[in-house]
C-alpha positions in Angstrom: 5.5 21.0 -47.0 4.1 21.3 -43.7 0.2 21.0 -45.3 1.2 17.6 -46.9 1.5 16.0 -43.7 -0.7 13.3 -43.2 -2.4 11.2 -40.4 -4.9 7.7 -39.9 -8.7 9.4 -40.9 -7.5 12.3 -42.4 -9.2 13.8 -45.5 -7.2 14.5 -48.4 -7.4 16.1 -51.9 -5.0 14.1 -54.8 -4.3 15.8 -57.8 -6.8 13.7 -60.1 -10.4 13.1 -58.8 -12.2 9.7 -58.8 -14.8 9.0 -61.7 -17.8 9.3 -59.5 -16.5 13.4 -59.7 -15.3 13.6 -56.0 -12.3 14.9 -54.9 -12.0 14.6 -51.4 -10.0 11.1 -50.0 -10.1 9.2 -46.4 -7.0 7.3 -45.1 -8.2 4.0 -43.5 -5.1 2.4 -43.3 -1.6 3.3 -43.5 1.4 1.9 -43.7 3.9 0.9 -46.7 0.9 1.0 -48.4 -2.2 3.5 -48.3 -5.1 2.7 -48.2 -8.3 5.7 -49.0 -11.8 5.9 -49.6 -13.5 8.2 -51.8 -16.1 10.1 -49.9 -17.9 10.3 -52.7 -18.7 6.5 -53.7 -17.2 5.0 -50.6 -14.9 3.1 -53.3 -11.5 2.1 -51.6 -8.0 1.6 -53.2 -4.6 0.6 -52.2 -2.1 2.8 -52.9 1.7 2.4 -52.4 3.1 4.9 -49.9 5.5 6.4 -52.8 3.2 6.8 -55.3 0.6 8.2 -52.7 2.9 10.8 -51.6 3.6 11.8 -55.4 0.0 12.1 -56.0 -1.4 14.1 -52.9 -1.9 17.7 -53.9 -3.0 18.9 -49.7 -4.5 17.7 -46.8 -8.1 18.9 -46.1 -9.3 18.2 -42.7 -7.2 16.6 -40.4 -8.4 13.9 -38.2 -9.4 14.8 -34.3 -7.3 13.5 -31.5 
């Protein structure tokens, strides 16, 4: 579980990709809900926490600092 830890900027991977065909998922905002955008189409969408966690299959790159 330790890969599925998760931080503000992070990129992430979920286990379905957006439309546009990417995969790969920034956190902008967290709190009890998530907020990501695709780095794909730059599209972002809110995401409860619970239902985040469920579908995030790893983290990617981790943010600096």
């Amino acid at each position: 579980m330790a890969d599925k830890e998760y931080q503000l900027n992070d990129v992430v991977q979920m286990k379905k990709p957006h439309p546009c065909g990417e995969n790969r998922w920034r956190i902008i905002r967290l709190g009890m809900d998530i907020r990501i955008k695709c780095e794909g189409c730059e599209h972002s969408v809110l995401i409860p926490r619970k239902k985040f966690e469920s579908k995030l299959k790893k983290v990617i790159e981790k943010a600096e600092g």
